[in-house]
C-alpha positions as CSV (number, residue, x, y, z in Angstrom):
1,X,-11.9,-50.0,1.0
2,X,-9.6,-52.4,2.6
3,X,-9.5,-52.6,6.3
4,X,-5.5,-51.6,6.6
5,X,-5.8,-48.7,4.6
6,X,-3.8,-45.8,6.0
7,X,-5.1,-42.3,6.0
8,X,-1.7,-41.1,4.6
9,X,1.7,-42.3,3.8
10,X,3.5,-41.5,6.6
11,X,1.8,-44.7,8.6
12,X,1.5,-42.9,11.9
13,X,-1.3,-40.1,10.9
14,X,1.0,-37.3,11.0
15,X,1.7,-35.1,7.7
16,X,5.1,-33.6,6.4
17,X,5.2,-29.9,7.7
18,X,8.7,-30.0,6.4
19,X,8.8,-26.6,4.2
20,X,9.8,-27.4,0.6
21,X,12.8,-25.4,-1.3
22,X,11.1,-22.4,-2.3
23,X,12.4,-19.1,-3.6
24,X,9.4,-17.0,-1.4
25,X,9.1,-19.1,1.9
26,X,12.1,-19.4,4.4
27,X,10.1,-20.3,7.2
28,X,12.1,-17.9,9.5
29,X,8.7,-16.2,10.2
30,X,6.6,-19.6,11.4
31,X,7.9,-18.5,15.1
32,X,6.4,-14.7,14.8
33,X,9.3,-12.8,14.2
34,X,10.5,-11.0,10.6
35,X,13.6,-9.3,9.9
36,X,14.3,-5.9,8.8
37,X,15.8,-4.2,6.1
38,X,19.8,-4.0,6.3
39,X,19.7,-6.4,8.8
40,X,19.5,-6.7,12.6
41,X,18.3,-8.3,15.3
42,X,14.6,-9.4,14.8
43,X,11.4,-8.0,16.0
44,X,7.9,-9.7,16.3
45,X,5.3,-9.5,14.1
46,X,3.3,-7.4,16.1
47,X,5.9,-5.0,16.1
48,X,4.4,-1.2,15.6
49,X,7.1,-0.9,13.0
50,X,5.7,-4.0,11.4
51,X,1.4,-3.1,12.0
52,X,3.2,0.2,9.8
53,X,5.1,-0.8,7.1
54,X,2.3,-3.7,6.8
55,X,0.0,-1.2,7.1
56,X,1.3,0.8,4.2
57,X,1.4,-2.4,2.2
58,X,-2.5,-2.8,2.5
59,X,-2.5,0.9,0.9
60,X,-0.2,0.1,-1.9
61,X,-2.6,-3.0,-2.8
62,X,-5.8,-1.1,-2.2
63,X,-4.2,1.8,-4.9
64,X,-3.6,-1.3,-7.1
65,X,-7.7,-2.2,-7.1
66,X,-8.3,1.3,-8.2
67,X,-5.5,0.8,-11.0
68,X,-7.3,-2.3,-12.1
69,X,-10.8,-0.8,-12.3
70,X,-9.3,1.6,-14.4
71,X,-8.3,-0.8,-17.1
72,X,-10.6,-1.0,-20.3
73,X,-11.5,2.7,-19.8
74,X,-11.3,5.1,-21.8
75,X,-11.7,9.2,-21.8
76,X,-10.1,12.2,-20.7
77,X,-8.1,12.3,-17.4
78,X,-8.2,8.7,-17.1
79,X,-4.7,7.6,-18.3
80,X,-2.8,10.4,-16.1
81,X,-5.0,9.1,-13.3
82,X,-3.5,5.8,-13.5
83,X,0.2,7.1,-13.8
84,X,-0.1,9.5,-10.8
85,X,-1.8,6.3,-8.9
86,X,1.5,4.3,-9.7
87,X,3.3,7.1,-8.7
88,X,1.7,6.9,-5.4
89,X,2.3,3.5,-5.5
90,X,5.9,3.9,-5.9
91,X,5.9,6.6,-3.2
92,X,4.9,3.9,-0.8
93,X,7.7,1.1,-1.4
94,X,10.1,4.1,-0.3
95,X,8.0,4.8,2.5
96,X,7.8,0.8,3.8
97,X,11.5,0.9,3.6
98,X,12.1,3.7,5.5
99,X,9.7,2.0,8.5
100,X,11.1,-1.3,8.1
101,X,14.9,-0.2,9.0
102,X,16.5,-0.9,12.3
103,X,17.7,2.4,13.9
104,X,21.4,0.9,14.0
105,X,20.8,1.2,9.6
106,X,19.0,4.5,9.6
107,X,22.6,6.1,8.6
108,X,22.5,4.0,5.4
109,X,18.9,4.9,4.1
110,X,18.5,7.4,1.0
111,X,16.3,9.6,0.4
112,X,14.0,9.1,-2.7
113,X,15.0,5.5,-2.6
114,X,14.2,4.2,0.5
115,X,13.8,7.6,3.0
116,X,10.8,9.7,2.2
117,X,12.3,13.0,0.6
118,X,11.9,16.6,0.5
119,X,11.2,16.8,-3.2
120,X,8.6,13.3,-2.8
121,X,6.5,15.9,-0.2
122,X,6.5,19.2,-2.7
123,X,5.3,16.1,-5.2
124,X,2.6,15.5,-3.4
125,X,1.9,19.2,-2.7
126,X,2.2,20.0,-6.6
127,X,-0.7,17.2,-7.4
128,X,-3.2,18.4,-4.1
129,X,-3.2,21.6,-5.7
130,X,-4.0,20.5,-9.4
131,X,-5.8,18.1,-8.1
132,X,-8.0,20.6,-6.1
133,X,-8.3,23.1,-8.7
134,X,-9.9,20.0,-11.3
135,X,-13.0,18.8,-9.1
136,X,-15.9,20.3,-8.1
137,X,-16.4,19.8,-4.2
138,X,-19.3,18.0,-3.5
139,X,-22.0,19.5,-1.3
140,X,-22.8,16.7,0.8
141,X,-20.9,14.7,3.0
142,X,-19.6,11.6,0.2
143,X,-20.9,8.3,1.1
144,X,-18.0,6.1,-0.9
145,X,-19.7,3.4,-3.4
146,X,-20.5,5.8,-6.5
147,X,-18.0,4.0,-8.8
148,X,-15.5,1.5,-8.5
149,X,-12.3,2.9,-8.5
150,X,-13.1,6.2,-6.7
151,X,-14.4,3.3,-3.6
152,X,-10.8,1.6,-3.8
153,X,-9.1,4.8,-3.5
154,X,-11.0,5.9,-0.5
155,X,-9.9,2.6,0.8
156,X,-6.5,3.2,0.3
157,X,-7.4,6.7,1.9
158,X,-9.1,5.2,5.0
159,X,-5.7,2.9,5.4
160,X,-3.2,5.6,4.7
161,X,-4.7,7.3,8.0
162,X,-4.3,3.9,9.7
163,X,-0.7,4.0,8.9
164,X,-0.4,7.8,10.2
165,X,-1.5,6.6,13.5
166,X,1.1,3.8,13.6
167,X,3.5,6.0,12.4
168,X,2.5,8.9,15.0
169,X,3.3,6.4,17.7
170,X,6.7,5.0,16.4
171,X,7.5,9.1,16.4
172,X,6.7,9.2,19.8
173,X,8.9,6.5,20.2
174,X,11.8,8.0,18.8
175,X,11.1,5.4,15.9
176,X,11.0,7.7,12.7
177,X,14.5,8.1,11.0
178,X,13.7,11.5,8.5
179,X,11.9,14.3,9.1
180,X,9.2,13.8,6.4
181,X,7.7,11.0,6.2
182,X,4.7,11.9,8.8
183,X,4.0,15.3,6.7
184,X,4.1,13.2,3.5
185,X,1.4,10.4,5.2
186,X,-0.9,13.4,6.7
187,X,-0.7,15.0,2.8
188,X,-1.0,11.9,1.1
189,X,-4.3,11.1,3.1
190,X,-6.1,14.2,1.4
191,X,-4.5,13.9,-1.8
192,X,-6.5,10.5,-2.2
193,X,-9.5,12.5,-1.3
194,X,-9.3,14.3,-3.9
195,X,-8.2,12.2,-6.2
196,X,-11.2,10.2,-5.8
197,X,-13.5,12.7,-6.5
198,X,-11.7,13.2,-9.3
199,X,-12.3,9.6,-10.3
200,X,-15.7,9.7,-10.0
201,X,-16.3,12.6,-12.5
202,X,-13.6,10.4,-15.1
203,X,-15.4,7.3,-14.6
204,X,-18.9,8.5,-15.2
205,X,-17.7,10.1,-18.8
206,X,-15.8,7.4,-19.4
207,X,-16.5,4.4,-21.8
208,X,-15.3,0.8,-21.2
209,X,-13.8,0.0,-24.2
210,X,-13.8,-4.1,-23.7
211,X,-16.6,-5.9,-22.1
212,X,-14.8,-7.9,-19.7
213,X,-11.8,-6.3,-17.9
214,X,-8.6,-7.3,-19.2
215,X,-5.5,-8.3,-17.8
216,X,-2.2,-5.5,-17.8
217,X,0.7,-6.6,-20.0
């Protein structure tokens, strides 16, 4: 190697940080803050309206694990699993929105769309009761780990109730816009109880149809 070789092209040892055009990253977050839907002034990243809508994102990706394992199986129960899993899923992105509004913007959110709604909580109230009356209750205190999907929904589960607590705090705040939305978190939270018993019963009568899990189309 020569003896004037330079360790990058800049000459001076320093490397670009200059963000490139990209239709994801702004940059508008390398100083801690993020913005909130509709607008507004700022907040930090450490925000409790942030740890809770990010919070509620961790569930949404933990439901899409279970949603994965699901793929390649086949059997009874299994494809309604997935679709009320989605649901759930699609629950949530209403959910985040309603956390991530400024107070000045509350007046603009919708219910359904992005305010948690009357008829989302009698949803959720409709599946813990079929949901209920389809398992067996186990007799022992469950140890998650029996099968894959039933573990990512209990993490989902676990995370949900981490959200509740953030949640619980911004409604002490005076931080909550609707009425709902801590009912539907509190009901949510045992619904994916149950439904993950309900995934370990599918999953054990199940057959995997492919022997390495595919991708969705």
């Amino acid at each position: 190697m020569s003896g004037n070789s330079k360790s990058d092209s800049s000459g001076d040892g320093q490397r670009d940080t200059t963000l490139p055009t990209s239709k994801v990253a702004t940059g508008k977050g390398d100083a801690g803050t993020t913005g909130l839907l509709f607008g507004g002034d700022r907040i930090s990243k450490d925000d409790v309206r942030t740890e809770a809508y990010g919070t509620v994102d961790e569930a949404t990706a933990a439901l899409g694990m279970a949603r994965a394992e699901l793929i390649g199986l086949s059997g009874e129960g299994i494809a309604a699993l997935d679709e009320t899993i989605l649901s759930i899923q699609r629950d949530l992105f209403v959910v985040g929105a309603e956390l991530a509004t400024n107070p000045d913007a509350w007046d603009r959110l919708e219910e359904g769309r992005t305010k948690v709604s009357p008829k989302m909580l009698a949803r959720i109230n409709a599946l813990l009761k079929a949901t209920e009356a389809a398992i067996v209750f186990p007799k022992d205190f469950v140890i998650p780990g029996s099968s894959k999907a039933s573990s990512a929904i209990e993490l989902a589960r676990t995370i949900i109730r981490r959200a509740e607590r953030w949640c619980v705090t911004l409604g002490r705040e005076g931080l909550l816009p609707g009425d709902h939305l801590l009912a539907y978190m509190n009901r949510l939270a045992d619904l994916l109880w149950l439904l993950a018993r309900q995934a370990e019963t599918l999953e054990a009568k199940a057959t995997r149809s492919v022997s390495q899990t595919p991708l969705r189309d």
